[in-house]
C-alpha positions in Angstrom: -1.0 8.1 17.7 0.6 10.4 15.1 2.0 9.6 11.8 5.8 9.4 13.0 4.5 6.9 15.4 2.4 4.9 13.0 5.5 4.2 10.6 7.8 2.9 13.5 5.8 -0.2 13.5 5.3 -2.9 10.9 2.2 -1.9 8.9 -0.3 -2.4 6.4 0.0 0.0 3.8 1.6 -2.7 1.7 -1.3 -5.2 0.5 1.8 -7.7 0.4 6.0 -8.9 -0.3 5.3 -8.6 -3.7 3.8 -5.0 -3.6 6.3 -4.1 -1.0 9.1 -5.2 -3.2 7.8 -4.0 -6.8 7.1 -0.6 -4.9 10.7 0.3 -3.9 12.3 -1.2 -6.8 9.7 1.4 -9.2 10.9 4.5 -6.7 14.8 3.7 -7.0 14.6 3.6 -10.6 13.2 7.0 -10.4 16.2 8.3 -8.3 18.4 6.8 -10.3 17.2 8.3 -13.1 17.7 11.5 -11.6 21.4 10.9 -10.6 23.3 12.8 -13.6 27.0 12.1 -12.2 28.7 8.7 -10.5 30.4 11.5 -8.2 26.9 12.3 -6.9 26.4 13.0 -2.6 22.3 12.3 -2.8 19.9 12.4 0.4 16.8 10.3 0.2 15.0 12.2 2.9 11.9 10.0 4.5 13.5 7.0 2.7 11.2 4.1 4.3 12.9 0.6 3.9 14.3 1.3 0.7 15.0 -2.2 -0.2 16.9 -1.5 -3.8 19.2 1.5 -1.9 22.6 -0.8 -3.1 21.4 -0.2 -6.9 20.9 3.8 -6.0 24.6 3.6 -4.3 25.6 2.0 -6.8 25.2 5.2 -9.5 26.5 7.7 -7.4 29.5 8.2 -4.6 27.3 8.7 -1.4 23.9 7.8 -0.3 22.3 9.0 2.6 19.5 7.3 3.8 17.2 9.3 6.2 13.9 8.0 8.0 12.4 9.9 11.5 11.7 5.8 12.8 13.6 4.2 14.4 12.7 0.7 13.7 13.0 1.2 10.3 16.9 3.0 10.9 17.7 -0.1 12.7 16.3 -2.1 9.9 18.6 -0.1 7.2 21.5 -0.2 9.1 21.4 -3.8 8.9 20.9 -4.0 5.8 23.3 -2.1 4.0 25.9 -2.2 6.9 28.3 -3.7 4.6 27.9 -0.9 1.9 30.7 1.8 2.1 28.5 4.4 0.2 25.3 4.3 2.3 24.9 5.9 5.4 21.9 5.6 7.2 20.9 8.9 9.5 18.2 10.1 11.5 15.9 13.0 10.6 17.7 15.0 13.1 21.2 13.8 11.6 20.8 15.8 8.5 21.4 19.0 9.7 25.6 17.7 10.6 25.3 17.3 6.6 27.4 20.2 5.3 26.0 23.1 4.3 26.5 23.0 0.3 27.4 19.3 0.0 24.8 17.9 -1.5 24.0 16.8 -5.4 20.4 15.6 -5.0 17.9 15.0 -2.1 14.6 13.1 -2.5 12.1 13.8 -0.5 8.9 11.3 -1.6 6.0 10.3 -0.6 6.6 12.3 2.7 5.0 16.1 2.7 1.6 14.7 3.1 2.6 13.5 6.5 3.8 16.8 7.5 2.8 20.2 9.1 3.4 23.1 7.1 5.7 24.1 9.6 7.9 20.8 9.7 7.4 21.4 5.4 8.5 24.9 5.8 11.6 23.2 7.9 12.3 21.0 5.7 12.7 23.0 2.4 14.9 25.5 4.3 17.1 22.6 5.7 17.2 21.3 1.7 18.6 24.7 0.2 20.7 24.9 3.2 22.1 21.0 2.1 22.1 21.4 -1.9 24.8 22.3 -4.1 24.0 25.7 -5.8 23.7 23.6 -8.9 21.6 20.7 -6.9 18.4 19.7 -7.1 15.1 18.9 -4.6 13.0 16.8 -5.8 9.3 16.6 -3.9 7.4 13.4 -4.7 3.8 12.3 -4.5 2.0 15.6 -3.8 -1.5 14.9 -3.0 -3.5 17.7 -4.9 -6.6 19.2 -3.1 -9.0 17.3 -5.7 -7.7 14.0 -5.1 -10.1 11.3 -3.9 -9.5 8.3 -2.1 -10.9 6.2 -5.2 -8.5 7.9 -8.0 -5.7 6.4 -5.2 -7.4 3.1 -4.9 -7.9 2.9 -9.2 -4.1 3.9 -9.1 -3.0 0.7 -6.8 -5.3 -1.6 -8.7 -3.7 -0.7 -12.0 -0.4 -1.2 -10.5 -1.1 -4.7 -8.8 -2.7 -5.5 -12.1 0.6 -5.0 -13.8 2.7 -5.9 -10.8 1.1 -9.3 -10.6 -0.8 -9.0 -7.0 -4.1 -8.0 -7.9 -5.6 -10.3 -5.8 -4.0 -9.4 -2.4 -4.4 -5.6 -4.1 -8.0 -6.0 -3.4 -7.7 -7.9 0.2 -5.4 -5.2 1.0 -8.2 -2.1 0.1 -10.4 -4.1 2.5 -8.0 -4.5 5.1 -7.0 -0.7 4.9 -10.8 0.5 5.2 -10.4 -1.1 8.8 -6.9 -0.2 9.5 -5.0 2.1 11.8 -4.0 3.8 9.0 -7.6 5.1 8.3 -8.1 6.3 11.6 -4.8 8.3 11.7 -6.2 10.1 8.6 -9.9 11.1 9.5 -8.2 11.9 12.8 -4.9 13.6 11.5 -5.0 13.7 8.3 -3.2 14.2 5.2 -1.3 17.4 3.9 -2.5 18.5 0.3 -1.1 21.2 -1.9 -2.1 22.9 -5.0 0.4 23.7 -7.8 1.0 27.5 -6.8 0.9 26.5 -3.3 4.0 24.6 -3.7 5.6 26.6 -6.1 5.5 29.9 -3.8 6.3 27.5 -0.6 9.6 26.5 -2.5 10.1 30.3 -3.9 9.6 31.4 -0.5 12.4 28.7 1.0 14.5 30.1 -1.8 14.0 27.8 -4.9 12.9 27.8 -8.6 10.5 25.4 -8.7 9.2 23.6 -11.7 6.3 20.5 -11.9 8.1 17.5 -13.3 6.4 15.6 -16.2 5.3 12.4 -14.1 5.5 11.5 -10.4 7.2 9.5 -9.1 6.1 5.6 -8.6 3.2 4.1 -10.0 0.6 7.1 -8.8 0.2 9.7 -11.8 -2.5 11.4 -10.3 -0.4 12.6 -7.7 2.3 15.2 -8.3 6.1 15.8 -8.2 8.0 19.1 -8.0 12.0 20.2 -8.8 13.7 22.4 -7.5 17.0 24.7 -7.8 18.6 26.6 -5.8 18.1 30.7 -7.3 
């Protein structure tokens, strides 16, 4: 199994509804927080189920919702199939996008799953997509140094706050046994240095520049903008 396979399936990386839910509202406060204009076209790229999408629509004129599952494609459609501003498309759908179109794409949580070929992809397919005044945003960058634990502390903090400590800690247990572990002693997970982002995203053509906090709940973990030069 591969990590596109492992996400078209119901899994356990949530320790539980509440996590699940306080998760994706936390990210789509950070997109809309990067949305500068109501007449905004923004791409969350690797979206997942995106459960608060209406509130990102909601800020801007068009939101296209991209996830390589398809479970989870069927699952947004549903959703938001009464929403006039959300369109839900496949990984592959992105490149009928037009060229120069595009205000803002998010790509989060995602480059870790990815080959530096597929990353390489997708950074030319974003500068391809953006605006020359748009912006990429990369979030949750695993640095090189990162370990497992400062992840784990990261969760508990947030399930501390969140109100879900307990089924935190049954879900740290659960994932020490899961799938999810195999996939990444097996496959594993894509980490990047500061200057190896920033001259992957100078090489695909942009400027790129950290940003002062990640986003979601995981400041150990990095996010990068980018323009157009």
């Amino acid at each position: 199994m591969n990590w596109r396979d492992y996400w078209n399936q119901d899994t356990p990386i949530y320790t539980g509804d509440r996590h699940k839910l306080l998760h994706y509202r936390l990210i789509a406060n950070d997109i809309v927080g990067l949305i500068h204009s109501p007449d905004a076209a923004v791409l969350d790229y690797g979206c997942g189920e995106a459960l608060f999408a209406d509130k990102i629509a909601a800020r801007c004129a068009k939101l296209y919702l991209s996830d390589a599952a398809p479970l989870v494609r069927e699952r947004l459609a549903e959703r938001f199939k009464g929403n006039a501003r959300i369109a839900v498309l496949s990984t592959t759908d992105v490149a009928d996008i037009p060229d120069g179109s595009l205000d803002l794409i998010v790509v989060n949580s995602l480059v870790q799953y990815l080959s530096l070929d597929e990353f390489r992809i997708l950074l030319t397919l974003a500068h391809a997509k953006l605006k020359r005044d748009g912006k990429l945003v990369l979030g949750d960058i695993i640095p090189p140094d990162l370990s497992p634990l400062t992840d784990a502390k990261a969760l508990l903090a947030f399930a501390w706050e969140g109100g879900f400590l307990g089924s935190a800690i049954a879900g740290l247990a659960r994932t020490a046994f899961s799938e999810y572990r195999k996939i990444r002693e097996e496959v594993g997970l894509a980490q990047y240095g500061e200057e190896e982002i920033a001259e992957l995203m100078q090489d695909a053509g942009f400027r790129p520049e950290r940003a002062a906090r990640n986003l979601g709940h995981n400041q150990a973990r990095m996010t990068f903008l980018g323009r157009p030069a």
